[in-house]
C-alpha positions in Angstrom: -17.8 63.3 41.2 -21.0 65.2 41.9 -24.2 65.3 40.1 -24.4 68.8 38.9 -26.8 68.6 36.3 -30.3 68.9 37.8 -31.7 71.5 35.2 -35.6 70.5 35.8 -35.4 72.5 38.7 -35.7 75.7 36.1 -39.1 75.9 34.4 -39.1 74.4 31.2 -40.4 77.3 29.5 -37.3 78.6 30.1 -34.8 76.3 29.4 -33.0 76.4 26.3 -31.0 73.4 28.2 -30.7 70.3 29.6 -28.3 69.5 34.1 -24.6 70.3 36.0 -24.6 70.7 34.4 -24.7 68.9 34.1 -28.6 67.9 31.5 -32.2 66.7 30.9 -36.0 66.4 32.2 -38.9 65.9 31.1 -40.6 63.1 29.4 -39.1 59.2 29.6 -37.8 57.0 27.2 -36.6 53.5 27.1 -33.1 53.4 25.9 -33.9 51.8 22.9 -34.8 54.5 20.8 -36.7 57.8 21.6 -38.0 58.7 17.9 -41.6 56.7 17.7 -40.9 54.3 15.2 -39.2 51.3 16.8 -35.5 50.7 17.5 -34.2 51.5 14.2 -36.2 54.6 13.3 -33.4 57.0 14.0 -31.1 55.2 12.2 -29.3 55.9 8.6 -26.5 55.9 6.4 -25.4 52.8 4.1 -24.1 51.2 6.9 -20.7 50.4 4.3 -18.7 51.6 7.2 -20.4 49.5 9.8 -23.6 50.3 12.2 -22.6 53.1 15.3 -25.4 53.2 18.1 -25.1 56.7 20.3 -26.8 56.9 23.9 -27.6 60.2 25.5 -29.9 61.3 28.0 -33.0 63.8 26.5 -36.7 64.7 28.0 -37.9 67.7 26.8 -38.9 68.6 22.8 -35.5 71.1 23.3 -33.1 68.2 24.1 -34.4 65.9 21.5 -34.4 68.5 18.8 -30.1 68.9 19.7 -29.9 65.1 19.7 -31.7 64.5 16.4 -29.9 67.5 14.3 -26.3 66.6 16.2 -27.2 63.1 14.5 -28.0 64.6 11.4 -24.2 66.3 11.7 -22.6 62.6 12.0 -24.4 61.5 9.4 -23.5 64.1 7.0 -19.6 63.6 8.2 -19.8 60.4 7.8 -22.3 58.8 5.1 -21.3 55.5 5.0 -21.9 54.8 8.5 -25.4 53.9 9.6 -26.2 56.1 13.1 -29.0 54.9 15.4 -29.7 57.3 18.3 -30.7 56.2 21.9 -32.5 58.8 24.9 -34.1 58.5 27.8 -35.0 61.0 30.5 -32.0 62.0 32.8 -33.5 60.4 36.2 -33.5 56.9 33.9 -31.0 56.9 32.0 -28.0 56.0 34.7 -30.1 53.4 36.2 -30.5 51.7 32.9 -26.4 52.3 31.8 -26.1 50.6 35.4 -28.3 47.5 33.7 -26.8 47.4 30.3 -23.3 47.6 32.1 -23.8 44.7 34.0 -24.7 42.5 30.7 -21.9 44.1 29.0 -24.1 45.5 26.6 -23.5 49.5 26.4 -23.9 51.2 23.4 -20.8 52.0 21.0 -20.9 55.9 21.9 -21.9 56.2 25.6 -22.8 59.8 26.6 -21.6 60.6 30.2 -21.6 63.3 33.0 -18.3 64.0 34.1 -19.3 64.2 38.0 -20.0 60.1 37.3 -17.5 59.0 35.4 -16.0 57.2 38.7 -19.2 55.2 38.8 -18.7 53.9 34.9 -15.1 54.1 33.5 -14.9 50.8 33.6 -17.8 50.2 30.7 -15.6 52.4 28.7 -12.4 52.3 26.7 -9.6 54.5 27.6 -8.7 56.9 24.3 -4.9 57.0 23.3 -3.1 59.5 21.0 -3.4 57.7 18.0 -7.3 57.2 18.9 -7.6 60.9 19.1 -5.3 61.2 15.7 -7.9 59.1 14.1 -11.1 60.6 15.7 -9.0 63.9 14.0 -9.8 65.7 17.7 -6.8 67.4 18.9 -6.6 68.4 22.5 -5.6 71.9 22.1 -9.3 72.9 20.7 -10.7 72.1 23.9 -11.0 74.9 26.6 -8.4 74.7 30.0 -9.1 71.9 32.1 -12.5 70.1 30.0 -10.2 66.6 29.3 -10.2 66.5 32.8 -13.9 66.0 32.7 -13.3 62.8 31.1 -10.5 61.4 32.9 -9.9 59.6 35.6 -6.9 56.8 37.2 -4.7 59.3 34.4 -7.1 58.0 31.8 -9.2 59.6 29.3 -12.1 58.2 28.9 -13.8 60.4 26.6 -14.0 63.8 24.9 -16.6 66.6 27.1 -19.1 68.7 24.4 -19.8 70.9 27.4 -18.4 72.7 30.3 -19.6 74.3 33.8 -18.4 76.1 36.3 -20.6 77.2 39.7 -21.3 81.0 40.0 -23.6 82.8 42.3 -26.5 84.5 40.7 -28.2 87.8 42.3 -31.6 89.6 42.3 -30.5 93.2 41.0 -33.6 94.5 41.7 -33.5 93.4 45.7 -30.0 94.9 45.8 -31.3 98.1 44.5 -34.1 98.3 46.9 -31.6 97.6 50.0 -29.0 100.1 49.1 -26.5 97.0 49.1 -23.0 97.5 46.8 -23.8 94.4 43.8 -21.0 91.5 43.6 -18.2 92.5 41.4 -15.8 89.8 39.4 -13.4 89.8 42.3 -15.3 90.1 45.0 -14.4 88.7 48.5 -15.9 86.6 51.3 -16.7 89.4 53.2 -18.1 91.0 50.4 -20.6 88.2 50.0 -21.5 88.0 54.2 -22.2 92.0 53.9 -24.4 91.7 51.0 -25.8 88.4 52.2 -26.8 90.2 55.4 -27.3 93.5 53.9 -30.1 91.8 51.2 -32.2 89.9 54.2 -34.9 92.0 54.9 -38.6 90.7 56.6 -39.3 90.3 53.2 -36.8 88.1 51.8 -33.5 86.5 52.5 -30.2 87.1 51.1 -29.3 83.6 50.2 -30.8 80.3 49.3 -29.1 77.7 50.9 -28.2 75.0 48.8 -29.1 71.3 48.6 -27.1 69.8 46.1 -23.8 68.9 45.7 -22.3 71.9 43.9 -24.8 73.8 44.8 -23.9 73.5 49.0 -20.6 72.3 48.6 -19.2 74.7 45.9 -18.6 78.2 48.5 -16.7 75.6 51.4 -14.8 74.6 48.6 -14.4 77.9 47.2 -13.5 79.2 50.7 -11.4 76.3 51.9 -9.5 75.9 48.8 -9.9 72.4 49.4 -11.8 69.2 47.7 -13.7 66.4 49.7 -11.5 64.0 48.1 -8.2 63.9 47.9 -6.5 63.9 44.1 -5.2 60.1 44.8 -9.2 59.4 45.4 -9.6 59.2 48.9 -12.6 60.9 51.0 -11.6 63.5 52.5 -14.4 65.1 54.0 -12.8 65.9 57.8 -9.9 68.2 56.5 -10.1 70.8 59.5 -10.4 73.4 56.6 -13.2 71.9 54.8 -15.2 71.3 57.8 -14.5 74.8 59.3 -15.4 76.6 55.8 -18.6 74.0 55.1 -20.0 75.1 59.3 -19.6 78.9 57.6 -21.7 77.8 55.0 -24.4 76.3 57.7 -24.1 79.3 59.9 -26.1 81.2 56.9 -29.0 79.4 58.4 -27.9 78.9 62.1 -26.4 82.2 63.6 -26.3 85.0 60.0 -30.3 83.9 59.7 -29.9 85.1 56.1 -30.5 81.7 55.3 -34.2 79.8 55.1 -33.4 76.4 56.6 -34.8 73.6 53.9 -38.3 72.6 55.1 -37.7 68.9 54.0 -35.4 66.4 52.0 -37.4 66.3 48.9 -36.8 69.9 48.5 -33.3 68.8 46.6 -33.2 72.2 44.7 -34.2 74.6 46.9 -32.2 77.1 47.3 -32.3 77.6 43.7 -35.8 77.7 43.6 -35.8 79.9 45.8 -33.9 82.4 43.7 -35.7 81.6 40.8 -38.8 82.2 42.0 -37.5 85.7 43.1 -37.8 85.1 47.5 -34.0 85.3 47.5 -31.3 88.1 47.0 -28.5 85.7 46.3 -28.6 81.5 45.4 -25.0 79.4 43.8 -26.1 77.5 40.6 -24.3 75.9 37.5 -23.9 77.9 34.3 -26.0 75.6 32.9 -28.7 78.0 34.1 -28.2 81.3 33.1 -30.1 81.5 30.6 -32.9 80.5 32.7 -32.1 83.0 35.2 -31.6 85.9 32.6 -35.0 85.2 31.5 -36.9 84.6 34.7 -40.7 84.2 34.6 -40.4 86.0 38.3 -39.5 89.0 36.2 -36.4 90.7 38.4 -33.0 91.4 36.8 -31.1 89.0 37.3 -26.8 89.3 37.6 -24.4 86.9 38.1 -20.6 86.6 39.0 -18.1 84.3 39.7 -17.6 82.4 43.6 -16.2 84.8 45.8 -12.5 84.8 47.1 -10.9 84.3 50.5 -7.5 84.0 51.9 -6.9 81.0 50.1 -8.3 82.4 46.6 -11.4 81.0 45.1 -11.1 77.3 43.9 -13.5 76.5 41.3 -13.9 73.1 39.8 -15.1 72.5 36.2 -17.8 70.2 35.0 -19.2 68.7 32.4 -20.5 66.0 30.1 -18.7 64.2 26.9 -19.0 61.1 25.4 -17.0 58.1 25.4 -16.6 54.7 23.4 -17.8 51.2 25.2 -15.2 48.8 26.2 -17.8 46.2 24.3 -17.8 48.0 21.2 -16.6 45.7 18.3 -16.3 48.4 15.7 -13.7 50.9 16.9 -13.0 52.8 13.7 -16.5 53.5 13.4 -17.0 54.5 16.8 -14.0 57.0 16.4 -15.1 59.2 13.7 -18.7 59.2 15.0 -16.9 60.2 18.4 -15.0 63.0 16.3 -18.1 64.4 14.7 -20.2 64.6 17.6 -17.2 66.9 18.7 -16.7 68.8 15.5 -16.7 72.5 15.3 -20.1 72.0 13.1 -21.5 70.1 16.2 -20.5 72.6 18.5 -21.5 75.5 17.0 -24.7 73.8 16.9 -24.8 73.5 20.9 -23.3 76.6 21.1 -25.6 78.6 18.6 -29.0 77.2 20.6 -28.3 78.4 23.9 -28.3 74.6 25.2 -25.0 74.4 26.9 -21.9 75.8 27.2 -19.2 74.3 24.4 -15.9 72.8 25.3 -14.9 73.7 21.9 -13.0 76.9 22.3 -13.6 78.4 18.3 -17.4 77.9 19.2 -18.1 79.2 22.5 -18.5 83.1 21.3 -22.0 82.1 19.8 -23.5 81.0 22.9 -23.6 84.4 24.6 -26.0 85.3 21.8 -29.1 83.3 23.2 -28.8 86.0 25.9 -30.7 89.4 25.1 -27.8 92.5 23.8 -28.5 94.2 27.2 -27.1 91.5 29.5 -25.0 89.7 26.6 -21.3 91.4 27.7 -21.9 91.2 31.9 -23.3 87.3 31.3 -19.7 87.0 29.1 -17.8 88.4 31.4 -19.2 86.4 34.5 -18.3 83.3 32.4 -14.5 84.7 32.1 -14.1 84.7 35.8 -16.3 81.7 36.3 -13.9 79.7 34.2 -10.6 81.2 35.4 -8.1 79.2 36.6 -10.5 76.1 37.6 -9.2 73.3 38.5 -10.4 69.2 37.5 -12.7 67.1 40.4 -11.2 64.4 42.5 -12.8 61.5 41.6 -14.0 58.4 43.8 -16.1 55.4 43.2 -18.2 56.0 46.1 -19.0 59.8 45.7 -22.9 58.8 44.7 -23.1 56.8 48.3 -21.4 59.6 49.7 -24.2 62.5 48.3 -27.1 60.2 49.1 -25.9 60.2 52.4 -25.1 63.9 52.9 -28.0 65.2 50.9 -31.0 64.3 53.1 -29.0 64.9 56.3 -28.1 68.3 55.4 -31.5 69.4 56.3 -31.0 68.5 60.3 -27.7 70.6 60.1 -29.8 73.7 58.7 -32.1 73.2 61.6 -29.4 72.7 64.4 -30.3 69.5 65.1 -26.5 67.9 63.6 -24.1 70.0 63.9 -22.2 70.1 60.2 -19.0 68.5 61.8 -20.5 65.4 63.4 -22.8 64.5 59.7 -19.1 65.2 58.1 -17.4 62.8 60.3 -20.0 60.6 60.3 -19.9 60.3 56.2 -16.1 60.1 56.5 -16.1 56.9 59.1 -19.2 55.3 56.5 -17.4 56.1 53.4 -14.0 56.8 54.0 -11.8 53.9 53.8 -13.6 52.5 50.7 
């Protein structure tokens, strides 16, 4: 449903990573190879077992690395099948999936981000039982909830290789200096408004606002205990408790002023930035970016916890990315073990080991807590714990993209007062909502 993955918003110094988260930036490459050498130079095996092309999104040397030694993993699995790789950047590669859809031409294994699988199931093939059986992937290896990354109409479409949850990250060092009481794993709403305000000094702000779709939407969901779309797929963006816990969330700008309103609509990330760049106490972000935030070229000590809790609890949604198999692809079999091995503990440990993401493998998610220095390694475990509790799957919708474009740039006249949150709600809801 939402694009959570915008990780070029972290210094790429820093990232061990690709985008939420959800998963690339960087450099751009057509989707016919990303390896220098033509269309086939990624490409081997005896090709006994039939020819398997894999498309996933990649910018930076990081991503590409993880691409081209996950290949070498399928390869090794399964020799007589020859493996050609596919990458370009993340901002290109759903435009050209869009193309490639339209001519019925996708590639056998078809990487894809959860948050816009709504957009693309149809370009895939739905995964039975006896698909799994075959692939040798068995559900019960995968973490609570991940298959519902994948899934949508009660169809799985593919199997994730990562999983996210939103968390909100602090500035220790600004807490210190304000005498404010840090977030604990089960802390309240009114424990975030006191150290929100508490945090805001002439100096800095408690919060950065957010601009993205998790990234503004995931405390009114966490405080509502309510999705903007309804589990049968419907938008659902003028539930009274939505709308009362998303003009909270603007009020942080509006009446609390511990808030920066966003100076412009090109400023997609800012709240994050914000916190990044050390001028905030307090900013909500993907998991995808701790790491990042651990290791901060700001140079503050960074904490993080999970999204606070109100009277209704503290829904969290999990994301994700996985990869699926083309409706167009004409060698099945093949497809399923290269679908297997890209999922395999070896592959995942992999991921896991380099810091790059968070597996949905369950035996190989311990590893990835030690890309994070021994002094923060248990609190950044634990964090993920709470993050990851009882997290529920996103309602999906076709029309969630239209919906964000449209919500995205107007969210900076609610920051400024200009709209109030309800009327831009509504006026989403009577654009979007009945199709």
């Amino acid at each position: 449903m939402w694009d959570s993955p915008k990780k070029g918003l972290l210094m790429q110094s820093l990232q061990k990573k690709a985008a939420a988260a959800l998963l690339a930036t960087g450099m751009t490459c057509s989707l016919v190879a990303c390896s220098g050498g033509g269309d086939n130079a990624s490409a081997s095996g005896n090709g006994s077992g039939g020819s398997i092309t894999w498309d996933m999104w990649g910018g930076s040397d990081d991503d590409l690395d993880w691409i081209s030694q996950t290949a070498d993993i399928v390869r090794k699995q399964n020799p007589d099948i020859e493996l050609k790789t596919q990458t370009a950047s993340w901002g290109d590669y759903f435009t050209k999936l869009t193309s490639n859809m339209s001519s019925g031409n996708l590639a056998c294994i078809t990487s894809m981000n959860g948050q816009k699988l709504s957009g693309f199931y149809q370009a895939l093939s739905p995964l039975t039982d006896e698909d799994l059986e075959k692939a040798g992937i068995k559900k019960e290896d995968f973490t609570d909830g991940a298959l519902d990354i994948m899934t949508f109409n009660d169809n799985l479409y593919g199997i994730p290789y990562d999983v996210s949850a939103m968390m909100v990250f602090y500035n220790k060092d600004m807490f210190a200096e304000t005498g404010a009481k840090e977030p604990t794993l089960d802390w309240t709403f009114d424990d975030f408004n006191e150290a929100a305000k508490k945090t805001t000094t002439d100096q800095h702000k408690g919060f950065g606002i957010g601009m993205g779709e998790f990234q503004w939407m995931a405390l009114p969901i966490a405080l509502s205990g309510t999705q903007p779309v309804t589990a049968d797929g419907n938008i659902d963006l003028t539930n009274p408790d939505f709308v009362k816990a998303a003009e909270w969330y603007a009020d942080l700008v509006l009446t609390e002023k511990v808030a920066d309103p966003v100076p412009s609509a090109s400023e997609a990330g800012w709240g994050e930035e914000q916190y990044q760049n050390g001028n905030v106490a307090m900013a909500v972000d993907g998991t995808w970016n701790a790491y990042g935030y651990f290791n901060n070229e700001a140079g503050f000590k960074a904490g993080a916890t999970r999204l606070p809790q109100g009277d209704n609890g503290s829904l969290g949604l999990i994301l994700g990315s996985g990869f699926g198999i083309s409706a167009n692809c004409d060698n099945r079999d093949a497809a399923l073990k290269v679908l297997g091995s890209l999922v395999s503990k070896e592959a995942q440990d992999l991921l896991s080991s380099s810091g790059r993401s968070y597996p949905s493998r369950i035996e190989s998610q311990a590893q990835y807590f030690d890309s994070f220095d021994e002094a923060v390694r248990e609190e950044v475990k634990a964090a993920f714990d709470a993050a990851f509790k009882d997290q529920q799957g996103q309602n999906s919708t076709p029309v969630w993209s239209q919906v964000n474009n449209y919500i995205q740039p107007n969210l900076v006249s609610v920051y400024t007062g200009q709209t109030p949150m309800s009327q831009m709600l509504e006026q989403a809801q009577a654009q979007f909502g009945n199709k």
